[in-house]
C-alpha positions as CSV (number, residue, x, y, z in Angstrom):
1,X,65.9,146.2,161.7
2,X,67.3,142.5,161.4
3,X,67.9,143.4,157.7
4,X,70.3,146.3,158.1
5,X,72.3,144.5,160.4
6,X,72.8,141.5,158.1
7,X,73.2,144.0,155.0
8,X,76.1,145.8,156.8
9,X,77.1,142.0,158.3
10,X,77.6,141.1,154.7
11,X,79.0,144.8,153.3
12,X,81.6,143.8,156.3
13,X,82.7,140.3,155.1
14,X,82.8,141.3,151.5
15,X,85.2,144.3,152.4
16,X,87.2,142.1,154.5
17,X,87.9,139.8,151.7
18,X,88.6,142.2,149.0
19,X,90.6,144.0,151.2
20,X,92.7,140.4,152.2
21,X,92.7,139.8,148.6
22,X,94.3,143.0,147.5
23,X,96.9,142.8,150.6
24,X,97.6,139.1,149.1
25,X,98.2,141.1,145.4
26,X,100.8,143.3,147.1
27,X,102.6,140.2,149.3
28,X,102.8,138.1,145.8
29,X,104.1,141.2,144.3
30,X,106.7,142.4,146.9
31,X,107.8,138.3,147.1
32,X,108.2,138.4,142.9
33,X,110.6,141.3,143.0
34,X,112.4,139.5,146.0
35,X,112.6,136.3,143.6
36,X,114.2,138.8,140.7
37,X,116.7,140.3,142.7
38,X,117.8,137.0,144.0
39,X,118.1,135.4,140.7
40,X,120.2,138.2,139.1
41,X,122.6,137.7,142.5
42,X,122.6,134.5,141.7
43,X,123.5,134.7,138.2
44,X,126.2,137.1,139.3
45,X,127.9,135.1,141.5
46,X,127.5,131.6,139.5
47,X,129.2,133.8,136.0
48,X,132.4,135.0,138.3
49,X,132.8,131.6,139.6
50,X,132.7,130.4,135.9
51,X,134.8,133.3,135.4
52,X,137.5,132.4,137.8
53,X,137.8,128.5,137.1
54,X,138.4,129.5,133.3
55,X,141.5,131.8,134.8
56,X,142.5,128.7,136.6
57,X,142.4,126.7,133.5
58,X,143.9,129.4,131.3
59,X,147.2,129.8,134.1
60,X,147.5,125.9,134.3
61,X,147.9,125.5,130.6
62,X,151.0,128.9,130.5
63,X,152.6,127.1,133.9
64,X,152.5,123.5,131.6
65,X,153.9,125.4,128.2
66,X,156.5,127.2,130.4
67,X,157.5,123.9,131.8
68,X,157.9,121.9,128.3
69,X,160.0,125.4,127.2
70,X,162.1,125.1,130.8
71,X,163.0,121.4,130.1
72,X,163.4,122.3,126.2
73,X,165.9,124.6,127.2
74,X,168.2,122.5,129.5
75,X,168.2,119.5,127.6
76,X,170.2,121.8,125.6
């Protein structure tokens, strides 16, 4: 009798852990595609900022080439 109640004593532990392993699978999984959605918002957000500084850059140089023109035009 002692037997059958460590067999299903150790049939219990042994489900216990494949089952916490296999939960564990599914959090690691679930926490990877987490990870991969926050990269690509990442990525998103870091390529408009490069996006907009380049805009800032590109409007600086027309104010600078409007001002040389401006001054060209009443020196004359």
């Amino acid at each position: 009798m002692n037997i059958n109640f460590e067999l299903f004593d150790a049939c219990y532990m042994l489900a216990g852990f494949f089952i916490g392993i296999v939960l564990s699978f599914i959090y690691i999984a679930n926490l990877k595609k987490e990870m991969k959605l926050l990269k690509r918002q990442y990525e998103k957000k870091s390529i408009g900022a490069d996006d907009s500084s380049l805009r800032v850059k590109t409007l600086e140089n027309k104010i600078k080439t409007l001002e040389t023109a401006l001054k060209k035009q009443m020196e004359e």
